[in-house]
Every structure is written in structure tokens, then in C-alpha cells.
C-alpha positions as CSV (number, residue, x, y, z in Angstrom):
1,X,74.4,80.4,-36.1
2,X,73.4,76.6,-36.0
3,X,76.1,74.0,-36.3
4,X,76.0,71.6,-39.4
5,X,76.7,69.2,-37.6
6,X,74.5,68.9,-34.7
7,X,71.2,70.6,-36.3
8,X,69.0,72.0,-33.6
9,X,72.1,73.1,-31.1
10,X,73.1,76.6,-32.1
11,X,77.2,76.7,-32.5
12,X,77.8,79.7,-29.7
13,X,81.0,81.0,-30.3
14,X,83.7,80.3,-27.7
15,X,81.6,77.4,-26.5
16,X,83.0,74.4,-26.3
17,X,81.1,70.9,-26.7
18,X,81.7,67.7,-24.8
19,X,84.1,65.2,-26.2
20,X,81.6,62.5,-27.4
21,X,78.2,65.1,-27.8
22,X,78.3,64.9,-31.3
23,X,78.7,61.3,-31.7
24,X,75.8,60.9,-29.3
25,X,73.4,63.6,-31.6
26,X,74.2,61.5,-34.6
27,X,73.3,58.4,-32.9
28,X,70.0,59.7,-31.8
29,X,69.3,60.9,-35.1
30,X,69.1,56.9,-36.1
31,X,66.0,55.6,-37.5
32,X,66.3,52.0,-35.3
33,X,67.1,54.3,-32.3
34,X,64.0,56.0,-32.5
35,X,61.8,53.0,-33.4
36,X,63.1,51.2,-30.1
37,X,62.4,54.7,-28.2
38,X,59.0,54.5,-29.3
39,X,58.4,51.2,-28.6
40,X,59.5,51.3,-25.0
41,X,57.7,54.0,-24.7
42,X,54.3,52.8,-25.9
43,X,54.6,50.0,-23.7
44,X,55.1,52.0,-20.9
45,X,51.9,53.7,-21.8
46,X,49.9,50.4,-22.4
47,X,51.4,49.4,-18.7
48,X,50.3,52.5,-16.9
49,X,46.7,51.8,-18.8
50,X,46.7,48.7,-17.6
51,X,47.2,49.2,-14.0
52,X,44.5,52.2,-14.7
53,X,42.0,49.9,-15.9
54,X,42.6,47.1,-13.4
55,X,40.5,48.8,-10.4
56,X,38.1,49.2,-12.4
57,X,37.7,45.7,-13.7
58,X,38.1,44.4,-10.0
59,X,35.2,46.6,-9.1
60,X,32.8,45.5,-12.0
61,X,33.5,41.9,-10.6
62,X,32.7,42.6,-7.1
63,X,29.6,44.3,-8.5
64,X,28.8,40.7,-10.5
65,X,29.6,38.6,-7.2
66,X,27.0,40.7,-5.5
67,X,24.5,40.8,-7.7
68,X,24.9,37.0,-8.4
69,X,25.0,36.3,-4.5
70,X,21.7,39.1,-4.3
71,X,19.7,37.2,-6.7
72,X,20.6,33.4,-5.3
73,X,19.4,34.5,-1.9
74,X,16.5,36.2,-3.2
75,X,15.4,32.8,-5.0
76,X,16.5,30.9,-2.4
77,X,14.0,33.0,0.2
78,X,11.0,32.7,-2.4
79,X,11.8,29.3,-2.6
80,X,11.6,28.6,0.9
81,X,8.4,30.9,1.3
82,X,6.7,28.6,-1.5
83,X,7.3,25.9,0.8
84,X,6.0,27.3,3.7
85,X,2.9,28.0,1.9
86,X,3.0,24.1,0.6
87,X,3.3,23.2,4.0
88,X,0.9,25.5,5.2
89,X,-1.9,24.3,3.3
90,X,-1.5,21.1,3.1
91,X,-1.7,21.5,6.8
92,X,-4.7,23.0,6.9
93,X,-6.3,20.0,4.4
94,X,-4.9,18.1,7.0
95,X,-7.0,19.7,9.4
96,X,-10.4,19.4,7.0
97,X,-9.7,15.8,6.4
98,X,-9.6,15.2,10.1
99,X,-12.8,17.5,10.8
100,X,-14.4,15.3,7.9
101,X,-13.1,12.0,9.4
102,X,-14.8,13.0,13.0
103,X,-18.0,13.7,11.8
104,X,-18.3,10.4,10.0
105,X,-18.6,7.1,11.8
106,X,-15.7,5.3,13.4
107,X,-13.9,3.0,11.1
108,X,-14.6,-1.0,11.6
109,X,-14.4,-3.8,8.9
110,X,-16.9,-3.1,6.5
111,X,-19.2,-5.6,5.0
112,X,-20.5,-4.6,1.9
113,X,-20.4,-0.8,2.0
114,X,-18.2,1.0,4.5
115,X,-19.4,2.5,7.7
116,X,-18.5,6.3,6.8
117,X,-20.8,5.9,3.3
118,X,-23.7,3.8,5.3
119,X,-23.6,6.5,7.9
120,X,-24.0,9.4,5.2
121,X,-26.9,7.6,3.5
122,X,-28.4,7.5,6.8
123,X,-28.2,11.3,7.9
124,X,-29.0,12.1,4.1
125,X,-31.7,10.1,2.6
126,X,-35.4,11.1,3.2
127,X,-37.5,8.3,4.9
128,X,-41.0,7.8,6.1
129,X,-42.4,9.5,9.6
130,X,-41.4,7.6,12.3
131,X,-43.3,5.5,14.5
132,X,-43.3,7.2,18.0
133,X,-40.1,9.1,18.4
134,X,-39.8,13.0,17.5
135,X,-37.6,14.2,15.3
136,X,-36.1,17.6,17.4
137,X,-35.8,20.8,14.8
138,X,-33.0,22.2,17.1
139,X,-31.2,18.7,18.5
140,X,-32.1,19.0,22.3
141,X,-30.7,17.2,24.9
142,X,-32.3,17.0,27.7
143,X,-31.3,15.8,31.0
144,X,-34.3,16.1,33.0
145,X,-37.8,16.5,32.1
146,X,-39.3,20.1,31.9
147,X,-41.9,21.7,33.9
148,X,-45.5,21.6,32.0
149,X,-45.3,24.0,29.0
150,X,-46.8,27.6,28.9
151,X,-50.0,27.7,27.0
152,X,-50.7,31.3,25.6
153,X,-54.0,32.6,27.0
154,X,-54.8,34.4,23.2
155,X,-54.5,31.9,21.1
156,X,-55.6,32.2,17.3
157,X,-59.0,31.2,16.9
158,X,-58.6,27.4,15.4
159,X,-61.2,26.6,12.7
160,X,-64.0,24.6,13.4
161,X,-63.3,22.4,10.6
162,X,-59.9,21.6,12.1
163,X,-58.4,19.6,15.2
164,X,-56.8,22.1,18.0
165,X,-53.1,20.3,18.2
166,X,-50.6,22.3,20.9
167,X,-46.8,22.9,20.2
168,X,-45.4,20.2,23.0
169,X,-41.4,18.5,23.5
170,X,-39.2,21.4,22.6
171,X,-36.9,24.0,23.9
172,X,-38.7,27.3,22.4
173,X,-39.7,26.5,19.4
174,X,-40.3,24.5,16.4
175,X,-40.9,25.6,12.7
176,X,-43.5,25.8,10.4
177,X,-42.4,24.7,6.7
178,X,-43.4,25.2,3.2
179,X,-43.3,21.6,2.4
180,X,-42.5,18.2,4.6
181,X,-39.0,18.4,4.4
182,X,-36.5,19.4,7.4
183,X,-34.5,21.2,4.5
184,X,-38.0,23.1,2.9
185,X,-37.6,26.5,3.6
186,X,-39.2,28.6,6.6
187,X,-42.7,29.8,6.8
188,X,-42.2,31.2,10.7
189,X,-41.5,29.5,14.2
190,X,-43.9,28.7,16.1
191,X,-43.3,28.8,19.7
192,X,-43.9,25.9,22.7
193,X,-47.3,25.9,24.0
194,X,-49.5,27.3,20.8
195,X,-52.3,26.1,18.8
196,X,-52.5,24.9,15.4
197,X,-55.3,23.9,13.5
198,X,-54.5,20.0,12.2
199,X,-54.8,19.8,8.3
200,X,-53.7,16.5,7.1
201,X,-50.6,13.6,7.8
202,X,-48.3,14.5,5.3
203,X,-44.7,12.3,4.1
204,X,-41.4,12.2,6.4
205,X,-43.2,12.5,9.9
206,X,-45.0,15.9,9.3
207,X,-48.3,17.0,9.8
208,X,-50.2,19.9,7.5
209,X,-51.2,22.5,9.8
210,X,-52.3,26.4,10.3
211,X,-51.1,28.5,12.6
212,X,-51.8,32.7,12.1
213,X,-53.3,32.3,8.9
214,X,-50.3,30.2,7.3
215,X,-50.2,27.0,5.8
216,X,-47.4,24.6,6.4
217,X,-45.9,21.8,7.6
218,X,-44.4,21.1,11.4
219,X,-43.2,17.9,12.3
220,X,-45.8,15.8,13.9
221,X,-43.6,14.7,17.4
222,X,-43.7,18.1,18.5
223,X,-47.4,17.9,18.2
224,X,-50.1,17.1,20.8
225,X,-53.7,17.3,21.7
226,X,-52.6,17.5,25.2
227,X,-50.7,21.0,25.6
228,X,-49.0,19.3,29.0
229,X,-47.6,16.3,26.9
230,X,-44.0,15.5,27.1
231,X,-42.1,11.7,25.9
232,X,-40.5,10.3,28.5
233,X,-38.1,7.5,27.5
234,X,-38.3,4.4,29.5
235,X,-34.5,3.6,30.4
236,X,-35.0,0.5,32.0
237,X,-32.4,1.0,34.3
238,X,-29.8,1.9,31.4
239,X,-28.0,5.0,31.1
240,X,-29.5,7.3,28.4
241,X,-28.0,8.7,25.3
242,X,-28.9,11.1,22.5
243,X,-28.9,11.3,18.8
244,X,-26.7,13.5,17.7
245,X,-24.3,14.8,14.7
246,X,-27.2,13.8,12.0
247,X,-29.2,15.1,9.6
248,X,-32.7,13.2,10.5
249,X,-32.3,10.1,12.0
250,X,-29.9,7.0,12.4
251,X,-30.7,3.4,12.1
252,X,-30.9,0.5,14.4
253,X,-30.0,-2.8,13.1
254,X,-30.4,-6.2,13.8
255,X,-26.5,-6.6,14.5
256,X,-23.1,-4.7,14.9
257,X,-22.7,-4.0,10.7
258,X,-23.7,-1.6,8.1
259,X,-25.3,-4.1,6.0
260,X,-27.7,-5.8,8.7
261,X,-31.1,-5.5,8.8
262,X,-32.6,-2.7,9.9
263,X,-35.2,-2.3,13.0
264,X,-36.3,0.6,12.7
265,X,-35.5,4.7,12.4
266,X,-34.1,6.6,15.3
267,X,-34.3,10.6,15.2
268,X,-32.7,13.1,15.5
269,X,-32.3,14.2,19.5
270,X,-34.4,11.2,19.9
271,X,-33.5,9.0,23.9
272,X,-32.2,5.8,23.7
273,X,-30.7,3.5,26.4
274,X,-27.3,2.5,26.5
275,X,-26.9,-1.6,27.2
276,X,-22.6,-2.1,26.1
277,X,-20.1,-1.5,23.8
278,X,-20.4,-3.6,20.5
279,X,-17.7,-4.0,17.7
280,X,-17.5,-2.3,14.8
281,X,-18.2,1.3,16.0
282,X,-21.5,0.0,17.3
283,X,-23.5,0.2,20.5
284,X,-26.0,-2.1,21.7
285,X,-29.3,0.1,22.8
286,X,-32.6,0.1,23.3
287,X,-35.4,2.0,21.5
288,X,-38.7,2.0,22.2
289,X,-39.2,-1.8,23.4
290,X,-36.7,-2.5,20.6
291,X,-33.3,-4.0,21.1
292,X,-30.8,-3.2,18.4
293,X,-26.9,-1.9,17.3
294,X,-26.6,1.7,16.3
295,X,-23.6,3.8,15.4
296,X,-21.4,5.0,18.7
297,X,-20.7,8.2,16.3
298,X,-24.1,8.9,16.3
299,X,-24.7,8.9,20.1
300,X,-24.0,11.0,23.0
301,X,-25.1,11.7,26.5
């Protein structure tokens, strides 16, 4: 049987309770007791999630740190790969400017246009044939005057109409053009030492001529009635240098400036002697019986 008293402990007979039990069951039956049971015991709970939760918010934010630190090295490293490539290239126009700044003239005081954009007028515009000087297809340089040139035993018939003119003052060969223009396009080559039949003088320093059956143009100092023909230059004692690093021909000029008179036209591979150093970029030579300044840039030996 259960005691009245003390609901929930059964009243065994013979037993006896502990002085105190009953007053003990009555306070644990108290609605404030159980509130302040509950209460500690909740928070006990919330402190045991707490300390539960609190590796795994440590975690997430070492996870954060290293994805921030990941992605600022990561910038960081395409940053600095942008500005190798920034440097890279502006190294390399760098390089281009200099190339373009050695193949122009060397700079001086300019009167009334500068050197670099008289020099490129020079190498660019067409002008007319010149006077004696040839004009080399392949800029040779020669340092000593060749043995007599080879003259083909089987040469094509010439036209009777025409004057017999032989290939003469070149390496191998020269070429045979579609119009007078060292830029035209190319009919053939025609090599040192064969015959051409003599058309017509045509513009810029070229003569009309056949050669196999094909009309074109050739320039006109490679040219010769006489098939053992080669220009000499007459040094007069000087040392002699070449035209070089041009499209056609440079100018000589009455003085050490771009905007002084002009002599006369100098071509391309042509031999002129050396007499000193002027200023401006300039050396004072000698072309043909002509004294004059031309463009050190321009020259070579």
C-alpha cells in the first residue's frame, strides 16, 4: 500500500523512514522548487551546447582566415604577373623604338625639318635617274674590283631593231621589273654577263629592255655596251665608303644641314670618298668630282 503522505513511496510495513524524509518529499513537491530545478538545469544544457558548438565556430573561422588569406595571395600573384607583363612589353617597345632610332639619322640641331624626317623623305621619295652612279638592286659593297664578268656563250638572239646592252657592276644578278620603280614587282632576274635588247630610257634611272621574250624595266647602271665594264670610283687618296641603310639614294648637300641645298643624288651602294667628320651627323665626301655633306647614318665602309 502507498503512503498518503509521501505519494510515489509505497508504505512497507515494519519499515521505517528517516527522521526528516517526509519533510524533504513535501518540499520537493513545491512548485518554486521545481521551477529553480528546471532552470538550473536548462542552463546546464545551454552550457554544454555552447561548449559543443564552440569548435565548430573556431573551425568555420579558421576556414574564413584561409580562404581570405587564399584569395589575397591569389590577387596579389595576378597582380604582380600583370606587372611583369607591363614591364615586359613596354620593354620590348623599348627595344622597337631603339631599332627605329638606329635606322634613322643621328640626331643634330635641326633647321627647319629634323634630320630623322629629311632622312626618310630621302630613302622614300622617287626621284629622277641619276647622273653616273648605279643604283645596286642588292646593296653591294665591294672592296676590290672584280675579275671581268662571265659572258654566256648562248645568248638570246637580240632584235635587230634593238641595241645589244650586257648585264655589268653586280654581284649575280639584277632584276627585270614590270614598271621603273625599285618597288614594281618582279618579272625575273637576270643574271651578270647577259644580253638585253635596249628599248627605251624610262623615269627613275631605268632603261626599257627585253631579255627572253619579256618586257621590263632594269636599272640603267647595271647596264653596258661593254660586257667587261665595271665603275671604278676615283678616291683621290680618300678612304671609301658605301651607301647604305636606304631605300634608293641619299643626298649631298651644299653644307652640314637638312635644309641646304642639294648637289646632287647618291645611290644606293653607290662609292664615295671619305674627306672628315662634319657636325650635325654629317660627313664631308666626295662624289663624282663633287664635294659635299651627306648623312654619317647613311654611310659605311
Amino acid at each position: 500500500m502507498r503512503s498518503r503522505l509521501c505519494p510515489g513511496v509505497e508504505n512497507i510495513p515494519g519499515r521505517r523512514l528517516r527522521p526528516g524524509f517526509r519533510q524533504r518529499q513535501s518540499r520537493l513537491s513545491s512548485p518554486r522548487l521545481r521551477y529553480g530545478l528546471n532552470r538550473r538545469r536548462s542552463l546546464s544544457l545551454q552550457r554544454l551546447k555552447r561548449k559543443s558548438i564552440m569548435p565548430f565556430v573556431v573551425i568555420c573561422l579558421v576556414l574564413i582566415l584561409a580562404m581570405g588569406g587564399g584569395t589575397a595571395f591569389y590577387l596579389w600573384k595576378l597582380n604582380e604577373a600583370g606587372s611583369r607583363q607591363e614591364a615586359s612589353a613596354q620593354a620590348d617597345r623599348e627595344i622597337e623604338e631603339d631599332d627605329e632610332e638606329e635606322t634613322e639619322e643621328p640626331s643634330g640641331k635641326p633647321e627647319g625639318t629634323s634630320l630623322a624626317a629629311e632622312a626618310a623623305t630621302e630613302a622614300t621619295l622617287p626621284t629622277e635617274a641619276p647622273t653616273t652612279a648605279a643604283v645596286p638592286e642588292t646593296a653591294p659593297m665591294p672592296t676590290a674590283a672584280p675579275t671581268a664578268p662571265y659572258v654566256p656563250e648562248t645568248a638570246a638572239p637580240v632584235p635587230a631593231d634593238y641595241t645589244t646592252l650586257y648585264v655589268v657592276n653586280c654581284d649575280e644578278f639584277i632584276t627585270l621589273r614590270s614598271s621603273a620603280s625599285t618597288s614594281a614587282s618582279e618579272l625575273t632576274k637576270i643574271p651578270l654577263g647577259s644580253v638585253v635588247s635596249y628599248v627605251s630610257t624610262a623615269e627613275n634611272g631605268f632603261y626599257k629592255v627585253i631579255f627572253n621574250g619579256k618586257t621590263g624595266y632594269a636599272l640603267a647602271s647595271y647596264l653596258s655596251s661593254d660586257p667587261y665594264y665595271y665603275e671604278t670610283p676615283d678616291t683621290n687618296g680618300y678612304p671609301t665608303m658605301y651607301v647604305v641603310n636606304c631605300d634608293e639614294f641619299i643626298t649631298l648637300r651644299s653644307s652640314d644641314s637638312t635644309s641646304a641645298s642639294e648637289i646632287t643624288k647618291i645611290p644606293l651602294g653607290a662609292a664615295v670618298s671619305y674627306i672628315s667628320t662634319a657636325g650635325n651627323g654629317f660627313y664631308k665626301i666626295i662624289y663624282n668630282g663633287n664635294t659635299g655633306y651627306a648623312l654619317a647614318s647613311y654611310l659605311s665602309y
